[in-house]
C-alpha positions, 0 to 999 in steps of 0.5 A: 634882669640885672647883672650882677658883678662877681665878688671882689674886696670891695664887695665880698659877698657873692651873690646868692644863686638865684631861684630857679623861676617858680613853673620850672622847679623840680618837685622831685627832692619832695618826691624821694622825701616823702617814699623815703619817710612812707617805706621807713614808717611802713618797715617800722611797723612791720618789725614791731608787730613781728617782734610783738605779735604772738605766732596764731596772729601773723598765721591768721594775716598768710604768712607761713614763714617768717625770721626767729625772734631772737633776730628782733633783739640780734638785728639792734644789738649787731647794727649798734655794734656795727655803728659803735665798731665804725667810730673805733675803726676811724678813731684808730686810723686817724690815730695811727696815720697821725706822725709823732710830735718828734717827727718834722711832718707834723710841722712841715708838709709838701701842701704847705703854700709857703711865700717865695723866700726873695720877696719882701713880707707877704703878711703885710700886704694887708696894709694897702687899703683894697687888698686882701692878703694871699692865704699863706701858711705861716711858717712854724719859725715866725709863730715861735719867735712871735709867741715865745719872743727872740731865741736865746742863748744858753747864757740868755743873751739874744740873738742880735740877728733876729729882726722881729719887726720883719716878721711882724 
């Protein structure tokens, strides 16, 4: 069996785990599949011939005592409520945990993985060939001058501190 090297920037891609030898896997994944699809096609069943089968047919087939038929509207109708309620719920949680855009956490967060402020420009690492970059989260200062260009004054005049081929 051949060893193969983890991954690196020169060879990204990781190898593929590899398949278990073909006596050892385990038939247990098909197993639940198939109960799975079996008891909900036999459930299926079942509540459509309850909710269309006259009572003298289900009396005939033993069975004394069984749900109203109004539960086989109620039942779909509860669970799509249920389904429809669940979205609105998580909808309004995002929507309420969401800081305001006046707010500085929508910026700015204590997982924020930020460059030491003492080093030269982590972005431009990428340069040397066989590097990859660190990950880093670019800082909203460097996006705006980047998109919007340097800061001006009132009188539009630049801002002559501003060294943008730092940043770029």
């Amino acid at each position: 069996m051949q060893r193969r090297e983890p991954t690196s920037p020169v060879a990204p891609l990781a190898p593929y785990p590899n398949e278990p030898p073909p006596g050892h896997r385990s038939r247990a994944p098909e197993f639940y599949g198939f109960v799975a699809w079996t008891s909900t096609s036999v459930l299926f069943i079942i509540y459509v011939l309850w909710a269309l089968l006259p009572d003298e047919y289900i009396v005939w087939l033993g069975i004394e005592w069984y749900p109203s038929r109004e539960w086989s509207l109620l039942l779909p109708a509860y669970s799509m409520v249920l389904v429809l309620l669940t979205y609105f719920v998580y909808l309004s949680l995002a929507m309420a945990y969401t800081p305001s855009f006046s707010d500085v956490t929508a910026l700015v967060d204590s997982q924020g993985h930020l460059p030491a402020r003492d080093t030269s420009s982590p972005y431009l690492k990428h340069i040397n060939s066989g590097t990859v970059p660190e990950l880093y989260d670019i800082p909203i200062g460097i996006v705006n001058r980047i998109l919007y260009g340097p800061r001006t004054n009132r009188d539009t005049q630049t801002e002559p501190h501003l060294n943008m081929a730092k940043y770029m």
